[in-house]
VEXVEX-90097 format. One line per field, with one value per residue (C-alpha): residue in three letters; x, y, z. Coordinates in steps of 0.2 Angstrom, whole numbers. Example, Ala and Ser with C-alpha at 12.3 -4.5 7.8 and 13.67 -1.06 7.14 Angstrom:
BEGIN
type	ALA / SER
X	62 / 68
Y	-22 / -5
Z	39 / 36
REM end
This chain:
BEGIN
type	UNK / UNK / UNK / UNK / UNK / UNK / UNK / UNK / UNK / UNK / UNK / UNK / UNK / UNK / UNK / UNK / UNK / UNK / UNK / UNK / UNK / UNK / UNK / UNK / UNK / UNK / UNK / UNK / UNK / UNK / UNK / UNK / UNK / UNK / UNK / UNK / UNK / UNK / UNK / UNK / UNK / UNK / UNK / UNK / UNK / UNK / UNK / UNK / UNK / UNK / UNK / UNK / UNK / UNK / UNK / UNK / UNK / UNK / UNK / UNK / UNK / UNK / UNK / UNK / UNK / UNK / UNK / UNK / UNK / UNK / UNK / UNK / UNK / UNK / UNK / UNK / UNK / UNK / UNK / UNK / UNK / UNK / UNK / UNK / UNK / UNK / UNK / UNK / UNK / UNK / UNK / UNK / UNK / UNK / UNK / UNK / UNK / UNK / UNK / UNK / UNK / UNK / UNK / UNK / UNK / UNK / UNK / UNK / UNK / UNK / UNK / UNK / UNK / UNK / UNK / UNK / UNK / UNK / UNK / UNK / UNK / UNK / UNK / UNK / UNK / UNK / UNK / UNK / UNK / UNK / UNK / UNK / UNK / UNK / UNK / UNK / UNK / UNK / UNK / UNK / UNK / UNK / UNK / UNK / UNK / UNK / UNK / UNK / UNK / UNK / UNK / UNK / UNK / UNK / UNK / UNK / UNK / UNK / UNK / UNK / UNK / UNK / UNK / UNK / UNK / UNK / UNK
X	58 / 70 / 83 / 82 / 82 / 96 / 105 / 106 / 108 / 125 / 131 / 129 / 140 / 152 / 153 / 147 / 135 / 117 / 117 / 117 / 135 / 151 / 159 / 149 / 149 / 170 / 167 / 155 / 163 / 181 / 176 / 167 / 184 / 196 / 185 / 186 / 188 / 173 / 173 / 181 / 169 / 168 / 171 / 156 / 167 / 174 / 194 / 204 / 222 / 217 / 206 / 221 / 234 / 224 / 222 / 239 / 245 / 235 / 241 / 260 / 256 / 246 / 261 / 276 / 270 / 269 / 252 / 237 / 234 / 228 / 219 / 234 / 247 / 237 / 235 / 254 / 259 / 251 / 256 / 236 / 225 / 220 / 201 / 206 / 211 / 195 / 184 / 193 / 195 / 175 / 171 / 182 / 173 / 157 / 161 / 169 / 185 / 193 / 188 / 189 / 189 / 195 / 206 / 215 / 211 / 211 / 214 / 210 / 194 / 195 / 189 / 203 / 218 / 213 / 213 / 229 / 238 / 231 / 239 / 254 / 268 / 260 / 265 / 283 / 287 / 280 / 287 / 303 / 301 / 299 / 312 / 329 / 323 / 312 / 324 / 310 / 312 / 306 / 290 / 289 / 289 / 277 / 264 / 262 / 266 / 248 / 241 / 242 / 237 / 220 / 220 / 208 / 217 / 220 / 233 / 237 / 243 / 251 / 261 / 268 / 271 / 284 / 289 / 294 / 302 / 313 / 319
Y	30 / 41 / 26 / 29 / 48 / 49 / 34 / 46 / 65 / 53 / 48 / 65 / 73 / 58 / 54 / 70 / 59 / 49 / 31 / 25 / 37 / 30 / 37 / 27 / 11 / 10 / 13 / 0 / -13 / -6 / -8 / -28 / -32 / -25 / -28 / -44 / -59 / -70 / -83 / -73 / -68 / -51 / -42 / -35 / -20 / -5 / -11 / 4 / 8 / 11 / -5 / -14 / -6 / -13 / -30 / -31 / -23 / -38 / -50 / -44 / -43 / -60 / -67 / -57 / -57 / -69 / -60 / -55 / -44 / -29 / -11 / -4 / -12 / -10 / 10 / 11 / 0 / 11 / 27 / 30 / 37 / 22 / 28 / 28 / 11 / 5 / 11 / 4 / -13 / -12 / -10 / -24 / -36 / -29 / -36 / -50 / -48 / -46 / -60 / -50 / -61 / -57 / -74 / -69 / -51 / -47 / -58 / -61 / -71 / -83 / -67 / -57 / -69 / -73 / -53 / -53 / -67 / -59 / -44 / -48 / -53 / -38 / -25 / -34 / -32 / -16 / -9 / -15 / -9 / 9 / 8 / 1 / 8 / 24 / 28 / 32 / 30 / 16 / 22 / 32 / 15 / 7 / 21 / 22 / 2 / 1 / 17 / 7 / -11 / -3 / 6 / -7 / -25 / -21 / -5 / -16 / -31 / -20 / -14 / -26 / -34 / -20 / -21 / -40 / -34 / -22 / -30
Z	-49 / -36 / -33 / -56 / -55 / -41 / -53 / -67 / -58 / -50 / -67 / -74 / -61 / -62 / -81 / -88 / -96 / -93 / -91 / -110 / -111 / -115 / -101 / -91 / -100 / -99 / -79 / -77 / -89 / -80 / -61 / -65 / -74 / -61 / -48 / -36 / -49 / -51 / -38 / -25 / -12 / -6 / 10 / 17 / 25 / 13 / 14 / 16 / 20 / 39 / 39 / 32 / 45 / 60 / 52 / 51 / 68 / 75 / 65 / 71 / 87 / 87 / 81 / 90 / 109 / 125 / 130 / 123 / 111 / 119 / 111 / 119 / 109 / 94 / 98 / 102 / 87 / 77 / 85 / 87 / 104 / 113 / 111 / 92 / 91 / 103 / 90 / 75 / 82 / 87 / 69 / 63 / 77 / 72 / 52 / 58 / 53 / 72 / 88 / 105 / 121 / 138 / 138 / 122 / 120 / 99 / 88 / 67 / 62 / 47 / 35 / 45 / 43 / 26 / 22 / 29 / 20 / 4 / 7 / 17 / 3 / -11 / 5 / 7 / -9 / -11 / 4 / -2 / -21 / -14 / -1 / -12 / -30 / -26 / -10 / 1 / 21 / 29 / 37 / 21 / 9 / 23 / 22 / 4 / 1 / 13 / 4 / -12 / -5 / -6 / -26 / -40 / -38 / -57 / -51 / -37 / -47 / -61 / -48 / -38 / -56 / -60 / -43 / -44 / -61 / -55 / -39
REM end
């Protein structure tokens, strides 16, 4: 009865409306039609633009140097405190997207590199899109091509759409 009541008193402030509303009905039928397509399997994590940063840092750095990949390389990478970037990368080994080992320090998983290889070519051609036709900076075009990596896949693919259009 509470998780009902809760339910409803959410959707009021939300939708403006109960459950039944229309509002409410558009949302729903919205977020399972843009939502992750049917066969794909979910991340247990919440993917945000930060989450997606890290994932990638690693992923560069995995690939770019002789050593290790190290919290400090990542923190620097990133521009971050090195206490930052701990945390972070404790949280993406705690969902299993990250593999930390004193051998080979931090490296992607399976789920990690798959993310990653999702997301990589959408953030090229985003990052290009905003830099040659909107004439943002480069760090500019970077930060809002991984801002917009994590919007609805259904804003996400409408986008780089357009942007493989226009370029």
């Amino acid at each position: 009865m509470l998780y009902t009541k809760s339910r409803k008193v959410c959707n009021e402030k939300l939708y403006g409306r109960t459950a039944g509303g229309k509002e409410f009905e558009h949302a729903l039928c919205h977020s399972f039609a843009c939502g992750p397509s049917a066969g794909s399997s979910q991340t247990p994590m919440e993917l945000t633009a930060a989450r997606l940063r890290y994932l990638m840092t690693v992923s560069a750095l995995q690939n770019s140097l002789p050593r290790k990949t190290r919290c400090v390389d990542v923190a620097v990478q990133l521009g971050v405190a090195r206490p930052t970037a701990s945390r972070m990368l404790a949280v993406l080994c705690r969902e299993g997207m990250l593999l930390q080992s004193p051998e080979a320090g931090f490296r992607l998983s399976g789920e990690g590199a798959r993310l990653v290889s999702r997301y990589e070519k959408e953030y090229l051609l985003l990052t290009r899109y905003l830099r040659e036709k909107l004439g943002l900076s480069g760090y500019d075009a970077k930060e809002a091509a991984m801002a917009l990596l994590t919007a609805p896949p259904c804003t996400r693919t409408a986008l780089c759409r357009q942007a493989a259009r226009a370029l």
